[in-house]
N, C-alpha and C positions, 0 to 999 in steps of 0.2 A: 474603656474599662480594661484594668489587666487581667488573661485571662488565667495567669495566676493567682491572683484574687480570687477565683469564681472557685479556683480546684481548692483551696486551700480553706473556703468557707464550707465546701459541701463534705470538704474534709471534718472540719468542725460539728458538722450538724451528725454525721453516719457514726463517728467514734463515742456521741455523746456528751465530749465535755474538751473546754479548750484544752484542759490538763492531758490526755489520751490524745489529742489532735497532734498537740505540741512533741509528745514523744515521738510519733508516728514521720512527721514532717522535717524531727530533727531542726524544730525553729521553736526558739525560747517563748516562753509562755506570755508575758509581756509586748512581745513583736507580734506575737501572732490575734494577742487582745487588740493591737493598734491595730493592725490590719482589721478586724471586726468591725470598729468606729469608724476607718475611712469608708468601706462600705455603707453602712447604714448613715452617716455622712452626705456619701453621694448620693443614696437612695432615700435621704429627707424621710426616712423611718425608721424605727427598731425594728429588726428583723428577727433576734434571739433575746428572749426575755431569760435574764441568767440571775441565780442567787450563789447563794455558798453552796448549796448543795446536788442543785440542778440545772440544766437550761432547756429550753420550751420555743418551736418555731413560732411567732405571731404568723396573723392571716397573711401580711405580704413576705415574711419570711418563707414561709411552705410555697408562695407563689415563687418567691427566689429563687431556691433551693432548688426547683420543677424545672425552672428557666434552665438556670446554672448547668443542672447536670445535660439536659438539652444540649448546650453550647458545647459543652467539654467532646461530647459526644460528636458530633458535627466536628469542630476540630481535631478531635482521631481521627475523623472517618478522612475527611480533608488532607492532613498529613497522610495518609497510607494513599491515599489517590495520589497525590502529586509523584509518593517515591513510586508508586506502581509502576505508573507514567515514563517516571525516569529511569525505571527498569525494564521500561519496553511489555512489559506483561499485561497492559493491557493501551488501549486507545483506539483510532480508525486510522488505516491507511489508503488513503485516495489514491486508488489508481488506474491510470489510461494505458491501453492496452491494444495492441494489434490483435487480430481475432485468432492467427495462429500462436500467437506467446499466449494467449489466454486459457490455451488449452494445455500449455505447459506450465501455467502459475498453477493449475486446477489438478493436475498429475504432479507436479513433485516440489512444489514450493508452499503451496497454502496449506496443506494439510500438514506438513512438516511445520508451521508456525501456528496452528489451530492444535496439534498437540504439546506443544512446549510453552505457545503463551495460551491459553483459553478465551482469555478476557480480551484480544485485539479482536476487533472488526474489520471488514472489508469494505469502499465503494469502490467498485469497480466500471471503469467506460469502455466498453470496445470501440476504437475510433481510427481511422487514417491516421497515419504519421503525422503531417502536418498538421494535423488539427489538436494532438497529441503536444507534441513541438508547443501550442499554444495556449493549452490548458496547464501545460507546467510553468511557463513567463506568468501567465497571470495569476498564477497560486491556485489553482484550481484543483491540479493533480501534485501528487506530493513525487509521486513517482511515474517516470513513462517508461514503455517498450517499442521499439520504433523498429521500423526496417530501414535499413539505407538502401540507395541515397537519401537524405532527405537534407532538411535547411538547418544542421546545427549550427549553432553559435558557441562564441570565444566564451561565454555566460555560463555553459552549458557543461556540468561534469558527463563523461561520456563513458561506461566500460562496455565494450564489443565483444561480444560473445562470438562463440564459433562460428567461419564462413560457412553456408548453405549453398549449393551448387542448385540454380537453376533446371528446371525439367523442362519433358515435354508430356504434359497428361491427356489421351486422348479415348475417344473408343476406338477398339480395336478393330472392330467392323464395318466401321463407318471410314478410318481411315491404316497408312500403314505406313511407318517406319521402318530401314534395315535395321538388323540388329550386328551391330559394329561394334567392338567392345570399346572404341575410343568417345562413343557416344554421337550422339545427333550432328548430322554437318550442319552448314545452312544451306547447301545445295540439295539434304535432304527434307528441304521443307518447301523448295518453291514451287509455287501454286497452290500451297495448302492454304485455308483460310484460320489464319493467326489469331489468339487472344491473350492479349496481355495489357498487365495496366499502365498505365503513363510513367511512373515509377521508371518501370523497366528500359523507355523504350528505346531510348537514348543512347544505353548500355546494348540492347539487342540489335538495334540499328547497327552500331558499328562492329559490332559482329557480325554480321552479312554484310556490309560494305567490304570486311577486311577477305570474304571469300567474292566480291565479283556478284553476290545476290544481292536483288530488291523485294524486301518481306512482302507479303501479302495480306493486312490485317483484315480481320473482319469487325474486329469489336478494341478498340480500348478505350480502357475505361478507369476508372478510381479502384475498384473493389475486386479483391479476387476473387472471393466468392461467388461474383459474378460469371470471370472467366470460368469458375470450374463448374459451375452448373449451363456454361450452354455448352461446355467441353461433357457432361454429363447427357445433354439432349442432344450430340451428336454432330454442332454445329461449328466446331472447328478444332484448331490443335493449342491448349491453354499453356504460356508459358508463368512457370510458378516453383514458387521455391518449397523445397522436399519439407519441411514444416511444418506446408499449408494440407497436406496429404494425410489423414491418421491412417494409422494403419490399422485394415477391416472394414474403412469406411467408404470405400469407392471400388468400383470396376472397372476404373480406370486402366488402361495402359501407360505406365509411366519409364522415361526413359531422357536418361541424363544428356544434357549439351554439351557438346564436344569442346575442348577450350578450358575444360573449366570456370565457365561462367557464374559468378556466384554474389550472392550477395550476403548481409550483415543484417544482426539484429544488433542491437544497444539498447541498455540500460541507461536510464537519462534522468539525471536531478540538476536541478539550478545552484551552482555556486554562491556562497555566503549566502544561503537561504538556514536558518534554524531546521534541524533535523531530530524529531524523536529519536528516541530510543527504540521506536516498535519502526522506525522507517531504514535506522542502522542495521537492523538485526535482519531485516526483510532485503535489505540491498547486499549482506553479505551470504545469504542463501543462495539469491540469484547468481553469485558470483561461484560459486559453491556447486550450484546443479544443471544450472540452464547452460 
């Protein structure tokens, strides 16, 4: 059924007379009587009982009439959704996240699109990189935040945010560092007991390989959160990137590695994937403040 038909009969029924519809519509009074017939037609009833002087809804007319504006309504509502959509102002944006970008989505990226779009949603995953990497291939996340190294692909749009220089966060009582303004050797760590996660280690290995040192680890592992809370109970010296750190929230001693050791976060979406409007506007923020 056309749902100009349905607009143009409840037009007929609110003006009162096809004569007041027809002005209204700007469709001749004739066309717009045929249009009445094909309806009650398809609807195998009279729907407007009409003389010379008046017309009158029957019982399925008024049910019509109830339906029709129903519909019309529903297809507003439907059209402003779709353009909302396509204006980014409202929808969900799935995303996977490392635990320190999440605390930077939550300071200076979500709130910035929670005032300007109201209507977008969040799902949010805090997850390892790789697991992240794999929640975007399968359409799971729409967007990820990863740290490098990790396993990108050729598949893979990639924009890298600012390098992060590697620390050392430790307690200060329990152990001790000089203070060298070129930062931490790796001569100044042997025999300390190490924590850092698999990520790293590859990258930290050959930084004490290229000084003549063999690290000492006591823990690696998948999660830094890990290393900074046994670096919190005193059980060794965590190495981690100045990101993972808020500031105010540790008593930590922190103190950068010499070299310049540093790694990367990325922004990461799948090439030729369909992208909203509310995942445009989200991916050029990041690009914008992270």
């Amino acid at each position: 059924m056309d749902i100009k038909l349905l607009r143009n009969f409840v037009e007929i029924v609110d003006s009162g007379s096809l004569t007041a519809a027809s002005k209204k519509l700007f469709i001749a009074q004739p066309a717009l009587s045929n249009q009445l017939k094909v309806l009650e037609k398809e609807m195998g009833t009279l729907l407007i009982e009409r003389n010379s002087r008046r017309q009158k809804l029957t019982d399925a007319g008024r049910l019509f009439y109830d339906r029709a504006k129903s519909i019309i309504l529903m297809e507003n509502s439907l059209v402003k959704e779709v353009h909302d959509i396509e204006d980014g102002t409202v929808g969900t944006l799935k995303l996977a996240v490392i635990q320190s970008a999440e605390m930077a989505l939550l300071r200076d990226v979500i709130p910035t699109i929670v005032a300007r779009w109201p209507g977008v949603q969040f799902e949010i995953q805090e997850k390892e990189s790789d697991v992240i990497l794999s929640l975007l291939e399968d359409g799971v996340a729409d967007v990820g935040i990863v740290r490098t190294p990790c396993a990108l692909t050729a598949d893979m749009d990639v924009h890298y945010l600012k390098d992060e220089h590697l620390v050392c966060a430790y307690r200060p009582d329990r152990f001790s560092l000089p203070e060298d303004p070129e930062g931490v050797k790796p001569e100044d760590l042997v025999n300390l007991p190490l924590l850092i996660i698999r990520r790293y280690e590859d990258m930290f290995r050959a930084f004490c390989d290229e000084a003549g040192v063999t690290p000492t680890f006591r823990c690696i592992n998948k999660q830094l959160s890990l290393c900074l809370r046994w670096a919190e109970d005193g059980l060794g010296v965590a190495i981690v990137p100045t990101s993972f750190l808020t500031d105010g929230e540790t008593s930590l001693a922190v103190k950068e590695l010499a070299g310049g050791l540093v790694t990367k976060r990325a922004v990461i979406t799948m090439k030729n994937r369909y992208q909203s409007r509310a995942v445009e506007n989200f991916l050029n923020l990041c690009k914008e403040k992270l």
